[in-house]
PyMOL Python script that loads the backbone (N, CA, C, O; Angstrom):
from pymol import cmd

cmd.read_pdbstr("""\
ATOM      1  N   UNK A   1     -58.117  10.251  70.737  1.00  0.00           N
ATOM      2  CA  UNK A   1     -57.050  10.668  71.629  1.00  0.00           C
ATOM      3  C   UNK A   1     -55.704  10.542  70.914  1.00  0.00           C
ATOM      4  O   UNK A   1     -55.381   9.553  70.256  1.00  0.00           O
ATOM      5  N   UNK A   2     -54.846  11.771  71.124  1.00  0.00           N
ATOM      6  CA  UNK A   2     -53.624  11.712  70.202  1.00  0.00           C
ATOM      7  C   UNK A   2     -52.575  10.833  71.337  1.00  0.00           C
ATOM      8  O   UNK A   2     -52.719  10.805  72.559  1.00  0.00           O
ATOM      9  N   UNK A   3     -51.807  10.341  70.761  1.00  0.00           N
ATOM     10  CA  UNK A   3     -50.662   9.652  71.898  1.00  0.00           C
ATOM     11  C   UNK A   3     -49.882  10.469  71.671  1.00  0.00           C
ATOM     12  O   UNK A   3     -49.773  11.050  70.591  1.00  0.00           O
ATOM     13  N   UNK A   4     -49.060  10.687  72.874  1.00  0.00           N
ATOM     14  CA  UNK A   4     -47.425  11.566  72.934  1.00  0.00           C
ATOM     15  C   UNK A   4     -46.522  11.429  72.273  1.00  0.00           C
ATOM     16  O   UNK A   4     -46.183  10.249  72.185  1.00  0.00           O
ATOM     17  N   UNK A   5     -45.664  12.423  71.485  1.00  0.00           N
ATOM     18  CA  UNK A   5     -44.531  12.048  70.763  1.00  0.00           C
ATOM     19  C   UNK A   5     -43.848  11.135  71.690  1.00  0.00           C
ATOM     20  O   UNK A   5     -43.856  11.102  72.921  1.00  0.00           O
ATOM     21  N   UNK A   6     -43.230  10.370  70.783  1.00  0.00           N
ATOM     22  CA  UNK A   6     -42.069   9.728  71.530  1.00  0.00           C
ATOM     23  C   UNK A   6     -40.793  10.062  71.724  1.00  0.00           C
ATOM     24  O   UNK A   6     -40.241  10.706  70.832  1.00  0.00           O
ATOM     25  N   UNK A   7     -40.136   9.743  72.782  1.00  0.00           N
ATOM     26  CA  UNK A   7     -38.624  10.493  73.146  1.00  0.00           C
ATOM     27  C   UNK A   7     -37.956   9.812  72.717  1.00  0.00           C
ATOM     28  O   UNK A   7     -38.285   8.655  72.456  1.00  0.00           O
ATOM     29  N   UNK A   8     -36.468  10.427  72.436  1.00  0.00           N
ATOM     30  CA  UNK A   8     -35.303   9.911  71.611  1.00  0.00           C
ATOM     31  C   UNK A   8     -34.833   8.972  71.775  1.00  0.00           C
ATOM     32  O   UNK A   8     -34.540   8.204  70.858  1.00  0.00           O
ATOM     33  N   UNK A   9     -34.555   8.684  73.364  1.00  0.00           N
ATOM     34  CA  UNK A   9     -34.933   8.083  74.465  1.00  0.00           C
ATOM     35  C   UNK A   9     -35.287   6.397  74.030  1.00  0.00           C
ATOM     36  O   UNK A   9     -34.659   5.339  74.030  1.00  0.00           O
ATOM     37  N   UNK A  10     -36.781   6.886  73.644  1.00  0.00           N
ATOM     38  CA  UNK A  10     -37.506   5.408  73.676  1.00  0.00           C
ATOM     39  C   UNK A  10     -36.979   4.999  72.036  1.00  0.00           C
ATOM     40  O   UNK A  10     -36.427   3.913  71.857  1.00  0.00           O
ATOM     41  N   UNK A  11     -37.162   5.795  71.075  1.00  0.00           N
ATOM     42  CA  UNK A  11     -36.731   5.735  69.952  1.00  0.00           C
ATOM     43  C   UNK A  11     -35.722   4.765  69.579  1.00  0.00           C
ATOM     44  O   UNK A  11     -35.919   3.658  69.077  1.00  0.00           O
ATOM     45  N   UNK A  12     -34.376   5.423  69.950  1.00  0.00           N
ATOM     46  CA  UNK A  12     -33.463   4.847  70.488  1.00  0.00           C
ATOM     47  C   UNK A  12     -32.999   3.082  70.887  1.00  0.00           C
ATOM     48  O   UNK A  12     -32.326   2.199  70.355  1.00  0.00           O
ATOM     49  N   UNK A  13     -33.675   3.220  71.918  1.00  0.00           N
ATOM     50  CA  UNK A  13     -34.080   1.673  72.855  1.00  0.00           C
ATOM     51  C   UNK A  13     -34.514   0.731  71.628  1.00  0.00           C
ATOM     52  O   UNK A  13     -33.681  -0.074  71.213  1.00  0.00           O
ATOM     53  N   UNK A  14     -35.882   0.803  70.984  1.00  0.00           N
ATOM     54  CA  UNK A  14     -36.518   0.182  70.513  1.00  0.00           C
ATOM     55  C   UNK A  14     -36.034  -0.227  69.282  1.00  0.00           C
ATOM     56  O   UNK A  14     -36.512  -1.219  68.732  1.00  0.00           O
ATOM     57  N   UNK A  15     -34.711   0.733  68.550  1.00  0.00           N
ATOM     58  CA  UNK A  15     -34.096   0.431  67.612  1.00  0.00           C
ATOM     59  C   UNK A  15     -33.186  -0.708  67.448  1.00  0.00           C
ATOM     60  O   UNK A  15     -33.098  -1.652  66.663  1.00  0.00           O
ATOM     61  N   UNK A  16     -32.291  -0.116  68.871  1.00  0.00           N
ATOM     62  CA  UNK A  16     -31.214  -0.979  69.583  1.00  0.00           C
ATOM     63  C   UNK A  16     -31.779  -2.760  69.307  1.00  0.00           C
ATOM     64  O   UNK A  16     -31.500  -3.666  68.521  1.00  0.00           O
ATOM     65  N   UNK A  17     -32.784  -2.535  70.566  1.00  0.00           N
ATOM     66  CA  UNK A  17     -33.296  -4.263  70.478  1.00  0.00           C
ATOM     67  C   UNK A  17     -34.024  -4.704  69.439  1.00  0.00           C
ATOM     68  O   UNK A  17     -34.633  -5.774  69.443  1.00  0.00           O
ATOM     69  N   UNK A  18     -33.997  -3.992  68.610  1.00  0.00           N
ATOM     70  CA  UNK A  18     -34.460  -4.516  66.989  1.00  0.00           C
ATOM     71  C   UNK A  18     -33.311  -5.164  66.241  1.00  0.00           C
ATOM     72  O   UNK A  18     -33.266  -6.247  65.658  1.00  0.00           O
ATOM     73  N   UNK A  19     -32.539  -4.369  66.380  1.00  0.00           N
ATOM     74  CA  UNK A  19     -30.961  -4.636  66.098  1.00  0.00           C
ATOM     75  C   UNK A  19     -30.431  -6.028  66.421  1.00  0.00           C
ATOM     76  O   UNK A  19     -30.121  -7.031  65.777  1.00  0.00           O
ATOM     77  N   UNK A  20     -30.467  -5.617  67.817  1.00  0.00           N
ATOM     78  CA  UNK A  20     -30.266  -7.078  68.323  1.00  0.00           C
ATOM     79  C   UNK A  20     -30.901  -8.392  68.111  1.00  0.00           C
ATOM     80  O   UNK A  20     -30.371  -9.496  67.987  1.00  0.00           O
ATOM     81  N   UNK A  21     -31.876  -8.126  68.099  1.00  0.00           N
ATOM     82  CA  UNK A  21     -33.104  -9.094  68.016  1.00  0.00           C
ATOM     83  C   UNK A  21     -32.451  -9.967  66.219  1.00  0.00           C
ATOM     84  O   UNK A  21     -32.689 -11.118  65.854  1.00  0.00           O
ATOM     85  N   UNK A  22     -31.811  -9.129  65.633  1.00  0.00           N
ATOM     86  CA  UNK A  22     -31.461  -9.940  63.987  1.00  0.00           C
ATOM     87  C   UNK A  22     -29.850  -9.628  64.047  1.00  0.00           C
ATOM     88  O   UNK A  22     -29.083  -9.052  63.275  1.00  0.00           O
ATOM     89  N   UNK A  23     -29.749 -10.042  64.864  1.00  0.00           N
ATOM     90  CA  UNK A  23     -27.909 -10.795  65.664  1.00  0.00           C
ATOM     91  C   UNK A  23     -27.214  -9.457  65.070  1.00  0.00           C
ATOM     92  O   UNK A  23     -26.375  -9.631  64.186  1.00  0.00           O
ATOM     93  N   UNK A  24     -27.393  -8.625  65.335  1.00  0.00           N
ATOM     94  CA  UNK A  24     -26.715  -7.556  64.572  1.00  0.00           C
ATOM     95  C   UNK A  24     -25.767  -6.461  66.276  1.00  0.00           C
ATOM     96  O   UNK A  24     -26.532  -6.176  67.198  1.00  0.00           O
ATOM     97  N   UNK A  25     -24.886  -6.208  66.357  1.00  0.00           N
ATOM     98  CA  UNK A  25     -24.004  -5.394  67.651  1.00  0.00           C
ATOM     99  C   UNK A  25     -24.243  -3.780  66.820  1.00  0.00           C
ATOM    100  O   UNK A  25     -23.946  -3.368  65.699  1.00  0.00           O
ATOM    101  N   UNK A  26     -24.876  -3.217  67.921  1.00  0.00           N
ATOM    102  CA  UNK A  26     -25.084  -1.485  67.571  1.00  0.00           C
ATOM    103  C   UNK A  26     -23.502  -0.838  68.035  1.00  0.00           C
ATOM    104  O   UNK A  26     -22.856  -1.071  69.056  1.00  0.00           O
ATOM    105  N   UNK A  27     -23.206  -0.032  66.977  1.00  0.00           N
ATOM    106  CA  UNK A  27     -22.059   0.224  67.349  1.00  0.00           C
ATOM    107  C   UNK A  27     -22.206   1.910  67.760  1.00  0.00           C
ATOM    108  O   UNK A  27     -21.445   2.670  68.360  1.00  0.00           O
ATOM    109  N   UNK A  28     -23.764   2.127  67.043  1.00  0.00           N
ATOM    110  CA  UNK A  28     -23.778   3.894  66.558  1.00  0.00           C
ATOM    111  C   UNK A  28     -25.266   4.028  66.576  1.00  0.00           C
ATOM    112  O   UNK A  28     -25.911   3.137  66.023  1.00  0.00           O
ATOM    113  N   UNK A  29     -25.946   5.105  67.183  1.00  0.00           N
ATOM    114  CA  UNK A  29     -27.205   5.328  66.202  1.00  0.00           C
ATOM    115  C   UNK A  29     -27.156   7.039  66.470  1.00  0.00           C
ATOM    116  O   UNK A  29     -27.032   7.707  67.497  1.00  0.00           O
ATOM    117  N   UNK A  30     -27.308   7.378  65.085  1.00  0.00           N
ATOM    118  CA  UNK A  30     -27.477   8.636  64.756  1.00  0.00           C
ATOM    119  C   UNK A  30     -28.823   9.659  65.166  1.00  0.00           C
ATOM    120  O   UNK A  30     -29.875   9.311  65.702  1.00  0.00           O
ATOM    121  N   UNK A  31     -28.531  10.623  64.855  1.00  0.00           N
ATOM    122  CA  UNK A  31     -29.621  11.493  65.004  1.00  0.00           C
ATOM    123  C   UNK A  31     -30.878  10.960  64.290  1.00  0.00           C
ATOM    124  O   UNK A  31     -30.623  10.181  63.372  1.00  0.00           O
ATOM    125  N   UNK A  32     -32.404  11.257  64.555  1.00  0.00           N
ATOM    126  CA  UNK A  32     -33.434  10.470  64.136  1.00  0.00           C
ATOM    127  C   UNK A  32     -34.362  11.950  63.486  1.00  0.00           C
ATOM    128  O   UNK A  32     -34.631  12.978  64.106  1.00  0.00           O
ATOM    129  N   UNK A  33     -34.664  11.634  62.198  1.00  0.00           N
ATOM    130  CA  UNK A  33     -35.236  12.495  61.289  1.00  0.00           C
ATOM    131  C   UNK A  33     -36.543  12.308  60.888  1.00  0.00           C
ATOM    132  O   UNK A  33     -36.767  11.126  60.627  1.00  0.00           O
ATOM    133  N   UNK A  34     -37.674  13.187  60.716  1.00  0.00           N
ATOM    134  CA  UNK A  34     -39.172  12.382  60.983  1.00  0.00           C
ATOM    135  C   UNK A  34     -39.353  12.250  59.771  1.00  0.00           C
ATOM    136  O   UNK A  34     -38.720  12.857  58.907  1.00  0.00           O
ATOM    137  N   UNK A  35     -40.281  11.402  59.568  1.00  0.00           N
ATOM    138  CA  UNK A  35     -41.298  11.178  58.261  1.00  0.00           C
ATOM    139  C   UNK A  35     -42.560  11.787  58.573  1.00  0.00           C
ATOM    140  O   UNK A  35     -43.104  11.939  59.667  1.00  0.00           O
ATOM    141  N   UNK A  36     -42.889  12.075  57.537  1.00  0.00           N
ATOM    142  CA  UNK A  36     -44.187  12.687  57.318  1.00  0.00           C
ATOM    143  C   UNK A  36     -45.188  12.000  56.105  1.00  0.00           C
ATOM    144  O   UNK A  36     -44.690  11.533  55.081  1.00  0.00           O
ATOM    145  N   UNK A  37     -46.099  12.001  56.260  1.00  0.00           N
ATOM    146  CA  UNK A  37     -47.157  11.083  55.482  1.00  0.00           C
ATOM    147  C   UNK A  37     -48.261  12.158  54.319  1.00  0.00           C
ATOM    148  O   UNK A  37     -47.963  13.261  53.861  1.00  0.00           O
ATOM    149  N   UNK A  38     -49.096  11.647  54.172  1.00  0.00           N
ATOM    150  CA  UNK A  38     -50.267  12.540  53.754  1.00  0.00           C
ATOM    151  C   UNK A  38     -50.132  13.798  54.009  1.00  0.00           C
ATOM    152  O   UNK A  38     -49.633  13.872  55.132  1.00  0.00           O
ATOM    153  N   UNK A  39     -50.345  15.066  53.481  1.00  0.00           N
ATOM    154  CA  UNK A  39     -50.849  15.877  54.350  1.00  0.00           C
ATOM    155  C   UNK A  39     -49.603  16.701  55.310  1.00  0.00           C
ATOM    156  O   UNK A  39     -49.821  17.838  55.728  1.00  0.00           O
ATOM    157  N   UNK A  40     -48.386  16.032  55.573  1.00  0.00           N
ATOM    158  CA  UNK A  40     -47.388  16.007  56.010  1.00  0.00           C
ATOM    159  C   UNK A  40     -47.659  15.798  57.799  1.00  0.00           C
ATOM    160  O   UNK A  40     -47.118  16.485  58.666  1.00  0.00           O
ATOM    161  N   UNK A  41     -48.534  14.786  58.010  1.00  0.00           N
ATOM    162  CA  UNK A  41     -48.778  14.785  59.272  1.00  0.00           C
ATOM    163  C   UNK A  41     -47.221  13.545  59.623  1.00  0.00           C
ATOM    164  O   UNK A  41     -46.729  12.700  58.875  1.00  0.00           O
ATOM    165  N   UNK A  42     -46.855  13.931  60.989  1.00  0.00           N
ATOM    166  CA  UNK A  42     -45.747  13.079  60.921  1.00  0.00           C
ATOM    167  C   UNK A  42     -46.431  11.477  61.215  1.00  0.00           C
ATOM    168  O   UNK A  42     -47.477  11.138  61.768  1.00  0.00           O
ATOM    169  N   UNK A  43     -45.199  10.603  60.502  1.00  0.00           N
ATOM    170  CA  UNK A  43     -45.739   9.030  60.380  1.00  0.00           C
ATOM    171  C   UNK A  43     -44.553   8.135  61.342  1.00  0.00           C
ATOM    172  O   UNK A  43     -44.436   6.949  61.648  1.00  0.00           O
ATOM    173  N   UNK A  44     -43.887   9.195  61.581  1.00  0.00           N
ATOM    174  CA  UNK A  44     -42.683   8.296  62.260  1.00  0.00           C
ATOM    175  C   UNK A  44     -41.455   8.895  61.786  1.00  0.00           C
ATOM    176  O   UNK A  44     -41.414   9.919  61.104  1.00  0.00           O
ATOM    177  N   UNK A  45     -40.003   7.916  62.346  1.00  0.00           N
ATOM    178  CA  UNK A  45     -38.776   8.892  62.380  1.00  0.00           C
ATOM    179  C   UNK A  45     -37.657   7.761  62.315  1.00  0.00           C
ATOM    180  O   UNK A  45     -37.512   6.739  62.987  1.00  0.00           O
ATOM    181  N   UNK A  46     -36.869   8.337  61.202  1.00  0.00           N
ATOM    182  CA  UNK A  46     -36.034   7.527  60.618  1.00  0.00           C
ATOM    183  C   UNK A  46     -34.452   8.078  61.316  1.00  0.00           C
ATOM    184  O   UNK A  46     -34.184   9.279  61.324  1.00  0.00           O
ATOM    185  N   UNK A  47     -33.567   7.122  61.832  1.00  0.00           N
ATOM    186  CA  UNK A  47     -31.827   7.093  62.243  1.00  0.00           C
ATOM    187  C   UNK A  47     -31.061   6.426  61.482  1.00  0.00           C
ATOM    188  O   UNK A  47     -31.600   5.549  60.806  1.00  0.00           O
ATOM    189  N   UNK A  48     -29.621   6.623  61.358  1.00  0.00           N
ATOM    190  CA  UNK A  48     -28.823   5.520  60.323  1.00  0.00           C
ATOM    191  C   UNK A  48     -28.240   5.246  61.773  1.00  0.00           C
ATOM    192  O   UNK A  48     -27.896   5.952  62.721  1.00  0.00           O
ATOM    193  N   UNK A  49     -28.317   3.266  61.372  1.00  0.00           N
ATOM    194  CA  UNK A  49     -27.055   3.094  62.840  1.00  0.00           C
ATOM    195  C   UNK A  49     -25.705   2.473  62.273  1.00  0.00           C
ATOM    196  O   UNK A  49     -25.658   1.715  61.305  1.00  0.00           O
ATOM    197  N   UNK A  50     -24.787   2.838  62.901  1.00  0.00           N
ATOM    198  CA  UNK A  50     -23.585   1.740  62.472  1.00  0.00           C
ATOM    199  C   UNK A  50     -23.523   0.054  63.279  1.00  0.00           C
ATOM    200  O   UNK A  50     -23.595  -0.050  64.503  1.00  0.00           O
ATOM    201  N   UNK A  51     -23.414  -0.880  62.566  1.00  0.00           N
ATOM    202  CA  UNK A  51     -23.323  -2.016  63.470  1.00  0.00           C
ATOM    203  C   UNK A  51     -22.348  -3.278  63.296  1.00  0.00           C
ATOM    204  O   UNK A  51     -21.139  -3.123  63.466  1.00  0.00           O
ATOM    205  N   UNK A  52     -22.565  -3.785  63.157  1.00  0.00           N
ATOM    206  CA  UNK A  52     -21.640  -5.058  62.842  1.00  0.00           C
ATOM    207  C   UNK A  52     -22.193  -6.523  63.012  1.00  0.00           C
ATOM    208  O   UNK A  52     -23.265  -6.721  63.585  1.00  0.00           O
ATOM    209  N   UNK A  53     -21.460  -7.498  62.516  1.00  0.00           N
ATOM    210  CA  UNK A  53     -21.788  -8.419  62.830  1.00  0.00           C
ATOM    211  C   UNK A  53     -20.667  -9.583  61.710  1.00  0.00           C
ATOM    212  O   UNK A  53     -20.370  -9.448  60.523  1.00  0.00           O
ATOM    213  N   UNK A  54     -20.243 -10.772  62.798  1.00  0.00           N
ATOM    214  CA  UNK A  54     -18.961 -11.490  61.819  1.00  0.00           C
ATOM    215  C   UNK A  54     -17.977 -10.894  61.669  1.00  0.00           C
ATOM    216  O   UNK A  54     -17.194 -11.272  60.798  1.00  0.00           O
ATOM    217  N   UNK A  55     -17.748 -10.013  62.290  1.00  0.00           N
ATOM    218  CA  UNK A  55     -16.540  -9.002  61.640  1.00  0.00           C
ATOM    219  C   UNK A  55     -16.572  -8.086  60.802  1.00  0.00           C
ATOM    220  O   UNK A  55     -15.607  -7.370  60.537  1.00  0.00           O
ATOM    221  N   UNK A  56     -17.954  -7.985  60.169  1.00  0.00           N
ATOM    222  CA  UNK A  56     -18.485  -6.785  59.434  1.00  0.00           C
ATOM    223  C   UNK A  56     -18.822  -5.376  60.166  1.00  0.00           C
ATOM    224  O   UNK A  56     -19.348  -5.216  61.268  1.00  0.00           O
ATOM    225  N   UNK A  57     -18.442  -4.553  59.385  1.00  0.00           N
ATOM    226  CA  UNK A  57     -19.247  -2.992  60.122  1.00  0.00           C
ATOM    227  C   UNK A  57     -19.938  -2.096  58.515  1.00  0.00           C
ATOM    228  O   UNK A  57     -19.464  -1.673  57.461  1.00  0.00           O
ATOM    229  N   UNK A  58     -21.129  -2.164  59.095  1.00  0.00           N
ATOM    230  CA  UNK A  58     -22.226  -1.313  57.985  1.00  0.00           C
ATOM    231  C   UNK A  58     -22.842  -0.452  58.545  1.00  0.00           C
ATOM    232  O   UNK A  58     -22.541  -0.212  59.714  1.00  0.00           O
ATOM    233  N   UNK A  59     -23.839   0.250  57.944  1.00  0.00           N
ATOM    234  CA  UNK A  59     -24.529   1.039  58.165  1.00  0.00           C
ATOM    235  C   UNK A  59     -26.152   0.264  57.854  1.00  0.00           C
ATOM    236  O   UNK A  59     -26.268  -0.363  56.801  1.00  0.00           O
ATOM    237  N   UNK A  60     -27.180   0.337  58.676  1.00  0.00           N
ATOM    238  CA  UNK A  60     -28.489   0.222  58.586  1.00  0.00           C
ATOM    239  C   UNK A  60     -29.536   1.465  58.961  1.00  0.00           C
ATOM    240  O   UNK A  60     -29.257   2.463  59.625  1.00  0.00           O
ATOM    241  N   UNK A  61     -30.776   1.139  58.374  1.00  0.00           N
ATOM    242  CA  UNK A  61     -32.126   2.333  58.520  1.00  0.00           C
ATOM    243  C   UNK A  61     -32.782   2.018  59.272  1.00  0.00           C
ATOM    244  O   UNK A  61     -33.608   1.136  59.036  1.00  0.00           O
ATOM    245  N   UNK A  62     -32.682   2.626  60.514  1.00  0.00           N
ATOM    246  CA  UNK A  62     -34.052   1.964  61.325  1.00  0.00           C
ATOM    247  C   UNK A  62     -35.374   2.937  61.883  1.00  0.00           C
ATOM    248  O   UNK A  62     -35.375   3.811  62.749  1.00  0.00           O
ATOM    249  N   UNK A  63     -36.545   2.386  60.978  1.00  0.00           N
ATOM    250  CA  UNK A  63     -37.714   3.778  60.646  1.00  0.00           C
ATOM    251  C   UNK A  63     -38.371   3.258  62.374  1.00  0.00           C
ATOM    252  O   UNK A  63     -38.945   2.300  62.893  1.00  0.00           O
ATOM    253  N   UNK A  64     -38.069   4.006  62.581  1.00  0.00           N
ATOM    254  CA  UNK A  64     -39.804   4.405  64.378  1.00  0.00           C
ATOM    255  C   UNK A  64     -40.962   4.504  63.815  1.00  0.00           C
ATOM    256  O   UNK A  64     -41.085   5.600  63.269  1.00  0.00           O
ATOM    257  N   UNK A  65     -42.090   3.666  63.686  1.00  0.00           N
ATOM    258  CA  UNK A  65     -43.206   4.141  63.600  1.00  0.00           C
ATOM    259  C   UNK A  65     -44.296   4.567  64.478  1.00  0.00           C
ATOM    260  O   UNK A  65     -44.888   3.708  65.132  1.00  0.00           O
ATOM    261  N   UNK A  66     -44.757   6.301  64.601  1.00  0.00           N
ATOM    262  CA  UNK A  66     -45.382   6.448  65.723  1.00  0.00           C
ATOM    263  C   UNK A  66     -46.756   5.574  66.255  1.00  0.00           C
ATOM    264  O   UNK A  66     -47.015   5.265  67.419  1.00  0.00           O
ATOM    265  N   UNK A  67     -47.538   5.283  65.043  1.00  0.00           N
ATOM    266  CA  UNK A  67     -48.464   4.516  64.813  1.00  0.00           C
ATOM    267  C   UNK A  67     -48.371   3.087  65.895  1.00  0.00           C
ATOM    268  O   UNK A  67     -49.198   3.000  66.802  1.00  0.00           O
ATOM    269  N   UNK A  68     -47.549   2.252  65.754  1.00  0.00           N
ATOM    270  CA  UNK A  68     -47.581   0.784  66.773  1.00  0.00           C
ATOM    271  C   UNK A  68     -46.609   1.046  67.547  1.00  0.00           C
ATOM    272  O   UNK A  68     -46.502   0.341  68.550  1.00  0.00           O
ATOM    273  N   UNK A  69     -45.573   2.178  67.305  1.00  0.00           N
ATOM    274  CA  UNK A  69     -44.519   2.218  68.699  1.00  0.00           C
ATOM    275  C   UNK A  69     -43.477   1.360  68.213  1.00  0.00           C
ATOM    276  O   UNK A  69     -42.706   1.050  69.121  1.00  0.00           O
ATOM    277  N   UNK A  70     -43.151   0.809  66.961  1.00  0.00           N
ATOM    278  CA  UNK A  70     -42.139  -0.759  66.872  1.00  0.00           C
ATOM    279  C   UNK A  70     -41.272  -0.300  65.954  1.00  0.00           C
ATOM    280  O   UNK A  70     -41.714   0.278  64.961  1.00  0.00           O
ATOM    281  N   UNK A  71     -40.124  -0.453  66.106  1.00  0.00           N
ATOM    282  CA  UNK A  71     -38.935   0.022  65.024  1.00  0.00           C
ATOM    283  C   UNK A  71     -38.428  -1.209  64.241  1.00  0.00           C
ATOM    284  O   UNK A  71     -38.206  -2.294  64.780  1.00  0.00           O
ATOM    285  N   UNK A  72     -38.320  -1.045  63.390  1.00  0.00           N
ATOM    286  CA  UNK A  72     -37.856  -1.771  61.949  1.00  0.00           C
ATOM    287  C   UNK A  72     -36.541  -1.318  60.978  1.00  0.00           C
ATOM    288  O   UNK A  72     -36.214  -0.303  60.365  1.00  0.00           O
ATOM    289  N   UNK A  73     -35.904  -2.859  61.235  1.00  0.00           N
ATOM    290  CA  UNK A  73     -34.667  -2.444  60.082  1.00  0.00           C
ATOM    291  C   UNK A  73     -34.935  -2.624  58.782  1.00  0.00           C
ATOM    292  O   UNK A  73     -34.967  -3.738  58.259  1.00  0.00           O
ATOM    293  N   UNK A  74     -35.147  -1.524  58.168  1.00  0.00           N
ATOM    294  CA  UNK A  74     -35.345  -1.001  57.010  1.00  0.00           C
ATOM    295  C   UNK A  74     -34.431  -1.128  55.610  1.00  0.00           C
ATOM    296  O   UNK A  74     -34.987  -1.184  54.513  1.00  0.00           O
ATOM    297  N   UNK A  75     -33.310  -1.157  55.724  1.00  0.00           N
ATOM    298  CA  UNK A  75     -31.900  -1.127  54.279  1.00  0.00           C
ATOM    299  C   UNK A  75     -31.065  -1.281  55.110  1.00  0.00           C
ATOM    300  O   UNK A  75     -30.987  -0.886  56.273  1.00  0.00           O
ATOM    301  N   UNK A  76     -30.402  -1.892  54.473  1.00  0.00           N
ATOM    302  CA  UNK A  76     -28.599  -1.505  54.451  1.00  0.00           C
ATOM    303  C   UNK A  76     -28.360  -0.920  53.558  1.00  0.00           C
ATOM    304  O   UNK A  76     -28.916  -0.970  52.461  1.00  0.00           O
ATOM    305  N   UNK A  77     -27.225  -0.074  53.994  1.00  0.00           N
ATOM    306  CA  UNK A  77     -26.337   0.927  53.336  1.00  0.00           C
ATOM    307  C   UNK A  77     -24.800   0.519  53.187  1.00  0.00           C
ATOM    308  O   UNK A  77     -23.931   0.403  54.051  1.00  0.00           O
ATOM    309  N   UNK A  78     -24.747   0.313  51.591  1.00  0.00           N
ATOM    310  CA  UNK A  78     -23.282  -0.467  51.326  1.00  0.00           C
ATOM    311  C   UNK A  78     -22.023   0.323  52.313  1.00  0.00           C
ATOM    312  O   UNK A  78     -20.863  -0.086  52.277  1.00  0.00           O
TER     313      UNK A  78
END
""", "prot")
cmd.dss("prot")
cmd.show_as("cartoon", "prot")
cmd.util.cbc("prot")
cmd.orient("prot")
């Protein structure tokens, strides 16, 4: 059984409280761009967010994987 794409929506959400979850304030999250795997079947979908934290403001990667549903901060971007 295939599961449903996921909406931007949930995408979104799951990034956010990832974010949060590693003391980080979302200031931004961008448009979300897919990955593709093998074969080019899609594997999930990558956003840049802006955030902060201490008085800092950066940029981070946070990849969606369709596979477990769980988003992960991935890089910072100097």
């Amino acid at each position: 059984m295939v599961k449903p794409m996921p909406t931007g929506t949930v995408m979104r959400n799951e990034c956010r409280q990832q974010a949060e979850k590693q003391g980080l304030k979302v200031l931004s999250i961008g448009g979300f761009h897919t990955v593709t795997g093998s074969g080019g079947r899609e594997i999930g979908s990558d956003a840049i967010m802006g955030v902060s934290r201490a008085g800092q403001t950066y940029t981070v990667r946070c990849s969606y994987s369709f596979g477990d549903g769980r988003a992960r901060i991935t890089s910072s971007r100097g």
